[in-house]
VEXVODO-682663 format. One record per atom (N, C-alpha, C): residue in one letter; x negated, y, z negated. Coordinates in pm, 1 decimal. Example, Ala and Ser with C-alpha at 12.3 -4.5 7.8 and 13.67 -1.06 7.14 Angstrom:
// VEXVODO-682663
<node resn="A" xx="-1319.0" yy="-569.0" zz="-780.0"/>
<node resn="A" xx="-1230.0" yy="-450.0" zz="-780.0"/>
<node resn="A" xx="-1320.0" yy="-330.0" zz="-780.0"/>
<node resn="S" xx="-1285.0" yy="-225.0" zz="-708.0"/>
<node resn="S" xx="-1367.0" yy="-106.0" zz="-714.0"/>
<node resn="S" xx="-1290.0" yy="3.0" zz="-787.0"/>
END
This chain:
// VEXVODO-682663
<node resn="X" xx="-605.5" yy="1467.7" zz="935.6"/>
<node resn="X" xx="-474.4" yy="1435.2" zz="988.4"/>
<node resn="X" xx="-387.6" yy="1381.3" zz="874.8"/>
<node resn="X" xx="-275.5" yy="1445.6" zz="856.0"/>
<node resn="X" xx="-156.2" yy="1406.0" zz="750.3"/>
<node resn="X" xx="-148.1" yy="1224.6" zz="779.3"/>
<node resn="X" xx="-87.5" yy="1178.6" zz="695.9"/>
<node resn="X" xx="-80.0" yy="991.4" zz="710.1"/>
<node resn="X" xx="60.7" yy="992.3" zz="562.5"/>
<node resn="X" xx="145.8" yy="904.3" zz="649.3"/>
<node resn="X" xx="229.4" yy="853.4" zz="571.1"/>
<node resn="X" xx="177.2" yy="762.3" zz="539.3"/>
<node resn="X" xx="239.5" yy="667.6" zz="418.9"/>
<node resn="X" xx="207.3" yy="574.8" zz="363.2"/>
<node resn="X" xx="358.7" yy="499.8" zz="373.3"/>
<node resn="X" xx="420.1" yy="422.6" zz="426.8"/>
<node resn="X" xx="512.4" yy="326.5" zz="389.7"/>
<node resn="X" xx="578.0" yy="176.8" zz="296.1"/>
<node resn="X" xx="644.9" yy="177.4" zz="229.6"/>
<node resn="X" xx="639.4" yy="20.5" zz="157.8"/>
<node resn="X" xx="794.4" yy="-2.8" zz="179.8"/>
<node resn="X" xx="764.2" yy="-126.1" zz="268.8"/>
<node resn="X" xx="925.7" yy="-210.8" zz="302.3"/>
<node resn="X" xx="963.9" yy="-309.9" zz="113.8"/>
<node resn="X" xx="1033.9" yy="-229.8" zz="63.0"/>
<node resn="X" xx="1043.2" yy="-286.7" zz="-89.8"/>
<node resn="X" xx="1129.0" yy="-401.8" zz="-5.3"/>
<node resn="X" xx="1193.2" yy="-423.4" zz="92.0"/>
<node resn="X" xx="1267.7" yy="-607.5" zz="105.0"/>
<node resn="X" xx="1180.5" yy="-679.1" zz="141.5"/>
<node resn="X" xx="1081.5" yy="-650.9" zz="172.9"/>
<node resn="X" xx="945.6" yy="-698.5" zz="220.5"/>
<node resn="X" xx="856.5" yy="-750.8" zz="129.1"/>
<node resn="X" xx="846.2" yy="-613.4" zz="42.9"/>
<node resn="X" xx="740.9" yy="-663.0" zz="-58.0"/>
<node resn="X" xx="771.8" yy="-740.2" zz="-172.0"/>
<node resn="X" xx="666.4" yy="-911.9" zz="-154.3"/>
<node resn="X" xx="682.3" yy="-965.8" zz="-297.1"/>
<node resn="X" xx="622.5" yy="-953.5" zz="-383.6"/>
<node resn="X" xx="526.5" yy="-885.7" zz="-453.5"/>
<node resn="X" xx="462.2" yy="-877.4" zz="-565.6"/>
<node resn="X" xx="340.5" yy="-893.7" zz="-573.1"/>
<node resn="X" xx="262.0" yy="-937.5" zz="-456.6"/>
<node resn="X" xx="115.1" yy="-1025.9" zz="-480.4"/>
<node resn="X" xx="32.3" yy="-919.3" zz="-529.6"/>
<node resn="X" xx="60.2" yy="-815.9" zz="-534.8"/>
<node resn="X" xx="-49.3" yy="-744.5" zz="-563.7"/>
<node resn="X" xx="-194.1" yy="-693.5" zz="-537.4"/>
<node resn="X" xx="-163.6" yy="-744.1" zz="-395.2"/>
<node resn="X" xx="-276.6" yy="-761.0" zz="-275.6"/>
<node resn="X" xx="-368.4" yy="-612.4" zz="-261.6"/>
<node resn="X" xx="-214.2" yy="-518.3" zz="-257.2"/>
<node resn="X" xx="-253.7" yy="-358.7" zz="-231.3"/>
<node resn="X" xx="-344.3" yy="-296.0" zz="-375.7"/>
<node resn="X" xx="-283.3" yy="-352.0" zz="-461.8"/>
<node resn="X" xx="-394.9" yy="-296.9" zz="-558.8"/>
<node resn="X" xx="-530.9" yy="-303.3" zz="-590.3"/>
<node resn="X" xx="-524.3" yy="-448.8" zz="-493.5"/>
<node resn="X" xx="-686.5" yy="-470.7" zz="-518.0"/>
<node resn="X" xx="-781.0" yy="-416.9" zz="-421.3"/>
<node resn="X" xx="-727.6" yy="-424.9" zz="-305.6"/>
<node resn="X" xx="-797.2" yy="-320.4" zz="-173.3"/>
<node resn="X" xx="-802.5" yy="-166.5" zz="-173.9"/>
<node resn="X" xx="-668.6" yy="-98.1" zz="-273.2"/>
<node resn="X" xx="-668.0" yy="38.5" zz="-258.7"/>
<node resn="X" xx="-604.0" yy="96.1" zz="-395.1"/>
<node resn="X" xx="-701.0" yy="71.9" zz="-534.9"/>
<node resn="X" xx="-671.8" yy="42.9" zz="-658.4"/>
<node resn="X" xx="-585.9" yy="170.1" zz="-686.9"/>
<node resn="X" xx="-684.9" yy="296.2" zz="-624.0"/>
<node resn="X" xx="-597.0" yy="450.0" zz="-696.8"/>
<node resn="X" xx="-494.8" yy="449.9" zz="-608.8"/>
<node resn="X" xx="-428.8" yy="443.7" zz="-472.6"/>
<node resn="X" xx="-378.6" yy="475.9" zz="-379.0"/>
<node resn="X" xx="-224.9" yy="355.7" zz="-450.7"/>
<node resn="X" xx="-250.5" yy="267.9" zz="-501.1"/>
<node resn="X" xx="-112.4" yy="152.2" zz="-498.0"/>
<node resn="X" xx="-95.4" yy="137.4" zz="-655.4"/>
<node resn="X" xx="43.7" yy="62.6" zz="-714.7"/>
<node resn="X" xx="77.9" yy="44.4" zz="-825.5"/>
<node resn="X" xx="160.6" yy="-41.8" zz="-818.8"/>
<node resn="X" xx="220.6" yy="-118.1" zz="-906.5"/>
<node resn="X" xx="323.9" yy="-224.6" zz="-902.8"/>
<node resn="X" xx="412.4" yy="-116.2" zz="-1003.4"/>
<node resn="X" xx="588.6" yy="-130.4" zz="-955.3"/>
<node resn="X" xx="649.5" yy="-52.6" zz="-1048.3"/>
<node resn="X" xx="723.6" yy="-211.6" zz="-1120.5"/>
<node resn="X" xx="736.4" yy="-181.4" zz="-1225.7"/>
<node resn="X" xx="882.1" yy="-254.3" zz="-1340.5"/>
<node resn="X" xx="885.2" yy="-406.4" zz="-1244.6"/>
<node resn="X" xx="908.0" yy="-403.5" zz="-1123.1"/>
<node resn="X" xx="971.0" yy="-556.9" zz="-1053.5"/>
<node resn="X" xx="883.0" yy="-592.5" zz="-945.8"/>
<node resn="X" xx="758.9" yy="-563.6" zz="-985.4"/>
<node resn="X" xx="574.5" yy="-614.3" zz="-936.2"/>
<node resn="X" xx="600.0" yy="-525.9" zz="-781.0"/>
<node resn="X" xx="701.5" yy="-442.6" zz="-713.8"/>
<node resn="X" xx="717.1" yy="-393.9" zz="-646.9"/>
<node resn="X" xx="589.1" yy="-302.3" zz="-623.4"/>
<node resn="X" xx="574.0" yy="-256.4" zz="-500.0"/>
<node resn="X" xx="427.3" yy="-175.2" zz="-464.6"/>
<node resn="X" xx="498.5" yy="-17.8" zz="-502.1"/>
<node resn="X" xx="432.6" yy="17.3" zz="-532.9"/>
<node resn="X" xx="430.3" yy="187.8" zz="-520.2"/>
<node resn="X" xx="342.0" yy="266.5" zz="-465.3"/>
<node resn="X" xx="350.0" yy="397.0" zz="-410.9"/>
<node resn="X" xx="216.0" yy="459.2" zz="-394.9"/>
<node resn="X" xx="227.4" yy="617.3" zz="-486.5"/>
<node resn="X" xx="149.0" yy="571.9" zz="-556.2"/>
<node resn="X" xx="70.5" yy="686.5" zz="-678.2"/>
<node resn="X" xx="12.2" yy="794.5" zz="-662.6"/>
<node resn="X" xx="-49.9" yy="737.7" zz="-539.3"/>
<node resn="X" xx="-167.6" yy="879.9" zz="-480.5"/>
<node resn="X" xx="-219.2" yy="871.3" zz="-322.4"/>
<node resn="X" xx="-147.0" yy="916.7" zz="-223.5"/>
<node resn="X" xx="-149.1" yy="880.4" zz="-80.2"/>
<node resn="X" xx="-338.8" yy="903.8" zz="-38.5"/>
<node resn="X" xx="-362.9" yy="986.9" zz="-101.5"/>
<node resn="X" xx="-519.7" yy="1025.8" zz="-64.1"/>
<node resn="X" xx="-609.7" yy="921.9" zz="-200.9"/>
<node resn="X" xx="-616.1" yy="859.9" zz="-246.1"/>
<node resn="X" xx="-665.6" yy="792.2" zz="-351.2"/>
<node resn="X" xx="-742.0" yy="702.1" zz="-326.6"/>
<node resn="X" xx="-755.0" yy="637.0" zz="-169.8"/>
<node resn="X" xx="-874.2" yy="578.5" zz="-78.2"/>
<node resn="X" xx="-889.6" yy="597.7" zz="74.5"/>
<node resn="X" xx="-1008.9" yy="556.6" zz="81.5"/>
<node resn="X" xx="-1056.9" yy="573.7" zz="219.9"/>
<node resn="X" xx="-943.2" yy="509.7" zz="291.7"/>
<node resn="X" xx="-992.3" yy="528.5" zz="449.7"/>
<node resn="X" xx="-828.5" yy="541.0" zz="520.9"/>
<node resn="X" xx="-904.9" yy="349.4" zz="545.9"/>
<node resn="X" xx="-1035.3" yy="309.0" zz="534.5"/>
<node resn="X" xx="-1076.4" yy="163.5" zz="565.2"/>
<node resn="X" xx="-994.4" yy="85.4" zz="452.1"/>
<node resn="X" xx="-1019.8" yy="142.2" zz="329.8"/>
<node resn="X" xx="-961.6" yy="91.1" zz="203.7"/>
<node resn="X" xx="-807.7" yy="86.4" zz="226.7"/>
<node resn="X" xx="-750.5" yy="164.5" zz="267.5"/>
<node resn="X" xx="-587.1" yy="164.8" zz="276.4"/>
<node resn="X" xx="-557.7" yy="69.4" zz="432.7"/>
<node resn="X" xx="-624.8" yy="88.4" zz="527.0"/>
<node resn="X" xx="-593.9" yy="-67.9" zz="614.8"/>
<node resn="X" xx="-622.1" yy="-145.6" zz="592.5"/>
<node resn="X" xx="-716.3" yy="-173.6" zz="524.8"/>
<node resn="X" xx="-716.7" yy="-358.9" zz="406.5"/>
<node resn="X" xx="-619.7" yy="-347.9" zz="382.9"/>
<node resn="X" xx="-544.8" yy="-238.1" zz="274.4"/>
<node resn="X" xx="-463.3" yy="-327.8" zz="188.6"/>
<node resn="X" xx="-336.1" yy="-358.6" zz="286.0"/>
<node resn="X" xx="-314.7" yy="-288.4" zz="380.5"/>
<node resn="X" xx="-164.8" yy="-284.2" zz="462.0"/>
<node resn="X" xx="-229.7" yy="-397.4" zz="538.6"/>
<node resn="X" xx="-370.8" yy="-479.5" zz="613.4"/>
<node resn="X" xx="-345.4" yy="-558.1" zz="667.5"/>
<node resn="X" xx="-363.6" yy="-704.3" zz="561.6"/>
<node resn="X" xx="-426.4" yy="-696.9" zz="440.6"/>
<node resn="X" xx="-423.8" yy="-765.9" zz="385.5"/>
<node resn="X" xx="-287.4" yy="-818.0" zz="289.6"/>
<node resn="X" xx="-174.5" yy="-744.8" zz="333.4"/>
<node resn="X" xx="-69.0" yy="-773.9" zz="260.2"/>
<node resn="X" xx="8.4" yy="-918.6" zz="307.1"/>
<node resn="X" xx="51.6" yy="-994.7" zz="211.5"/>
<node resn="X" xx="92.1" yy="-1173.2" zz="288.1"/>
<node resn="X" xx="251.5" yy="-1096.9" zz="351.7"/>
<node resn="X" xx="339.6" yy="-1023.6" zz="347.7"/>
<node resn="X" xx="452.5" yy="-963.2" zz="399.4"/>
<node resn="X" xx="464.7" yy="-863.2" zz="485.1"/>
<node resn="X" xx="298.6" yy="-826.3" zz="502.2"/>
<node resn="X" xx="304.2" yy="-694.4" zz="589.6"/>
<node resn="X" xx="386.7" yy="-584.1" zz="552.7"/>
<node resn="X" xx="437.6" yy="-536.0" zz="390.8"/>
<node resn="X" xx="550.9" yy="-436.1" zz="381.6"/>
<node resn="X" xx="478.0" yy="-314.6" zz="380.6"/>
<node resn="X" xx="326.3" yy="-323.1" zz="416.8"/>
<node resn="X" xx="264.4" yy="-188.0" zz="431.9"/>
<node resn="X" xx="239.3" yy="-122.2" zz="580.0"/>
<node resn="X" xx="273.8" yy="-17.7" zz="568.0"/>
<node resn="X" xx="256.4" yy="84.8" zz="735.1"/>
<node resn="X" xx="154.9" yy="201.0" zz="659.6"/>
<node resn="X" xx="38.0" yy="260.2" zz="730.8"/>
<node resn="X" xx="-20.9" yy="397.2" zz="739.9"/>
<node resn="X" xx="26.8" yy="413.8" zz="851.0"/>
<node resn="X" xx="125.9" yy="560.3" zz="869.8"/>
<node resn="X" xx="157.0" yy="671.9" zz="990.2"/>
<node resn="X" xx="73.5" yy="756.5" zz="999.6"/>
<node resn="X" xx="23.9" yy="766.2" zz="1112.8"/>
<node resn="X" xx="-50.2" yy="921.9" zz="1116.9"/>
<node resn="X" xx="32.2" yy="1022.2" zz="1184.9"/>
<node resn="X" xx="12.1" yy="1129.7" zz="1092.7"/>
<node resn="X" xx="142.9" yy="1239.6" zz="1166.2"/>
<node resn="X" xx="94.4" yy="1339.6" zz="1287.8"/>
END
């Protein structure tokens, strides 16, 4: 099943939470902002850590 990946950038502050739960899948760009690099880059367990482990919640997985 296709899966968006979402990041609320007014949301996100920097902690860097997502990188550590879903290292290939997340990135910090230039202003510690989240990015996503590679939507398939972890397990879908690994990518709800990092969206529930985020302190701002600026992460969503959609399933399409």
């Amino acid at each position: 099943m296709p899966r968006e990946i979402r990041i609320d950038r007014d949301l996100c502050m920097g902690s860097g939470q997502c990188t550590i739960y879903a290292p290939d899948t997340f990135d910090q760009d230039d202003e510690a902002i989240a990015v996503v690099v590679d939507p398939d880059g972890n397990t879908e367990a690994e990518l709800m850590s990092a969206a529930t482990g985020c302190p701002t919640q600026a992460i969503s997985v959609v399933h399409g």
